[in-house]
N, C-alpha and C positions, 0 to 999 in steps of 0.2 A: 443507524446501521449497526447491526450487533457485531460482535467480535469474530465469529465463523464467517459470515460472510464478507468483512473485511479484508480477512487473512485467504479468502477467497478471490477476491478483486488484486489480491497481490502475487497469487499466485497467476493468475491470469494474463498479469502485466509482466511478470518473468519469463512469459512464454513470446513475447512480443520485441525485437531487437530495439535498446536503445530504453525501455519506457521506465525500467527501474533508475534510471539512470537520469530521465528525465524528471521522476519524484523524486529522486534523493538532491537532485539541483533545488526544485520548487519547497522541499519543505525542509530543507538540513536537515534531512537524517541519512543517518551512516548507510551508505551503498554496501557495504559487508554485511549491515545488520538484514536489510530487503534482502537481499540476495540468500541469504538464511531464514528469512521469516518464508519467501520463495520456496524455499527445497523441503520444508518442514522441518527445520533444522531446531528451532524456535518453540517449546511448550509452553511456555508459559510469557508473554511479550508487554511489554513494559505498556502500562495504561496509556502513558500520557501519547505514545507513538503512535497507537491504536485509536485514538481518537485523533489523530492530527490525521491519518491516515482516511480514516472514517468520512470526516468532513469534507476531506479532497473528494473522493469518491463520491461522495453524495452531491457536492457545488457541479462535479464533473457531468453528472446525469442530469441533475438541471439545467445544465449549460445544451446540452444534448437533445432535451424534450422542448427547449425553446425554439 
């Protein structure tokens, strides 16, 4: 999954009550930092988060087409 639409699937989930909330439980990452990657707050977003991010969203569409 590339990096725009990554940071698109998180803004998606900041539109949604509770779901940034429910990734930042599932993967330890900072709920201030989503919440900012969320508002576009974020230019330039740390690699390694962007792939943890990544691979959520992608397990999650598989889990979905199954």
């Amino acid at each position: 999954m590339r990096v725009d639409e990554t940071i698109k699937k998180v803004k998606e989930a900041g539109e949604v009550r509770g779901r940034l909330y429910q990734i930042h439980k599932e993967l330890k990452i900072p709920y201030s930092w989503l919440k900012k990657l969320s508002y576009g707050h974020i230019e330039n977003p740390q690699a390694k988060r962007i792939e943890k991010l990544a691979e959520y969203f992608q397990s999650e569409q598989q889990e979905q087409a199954a």
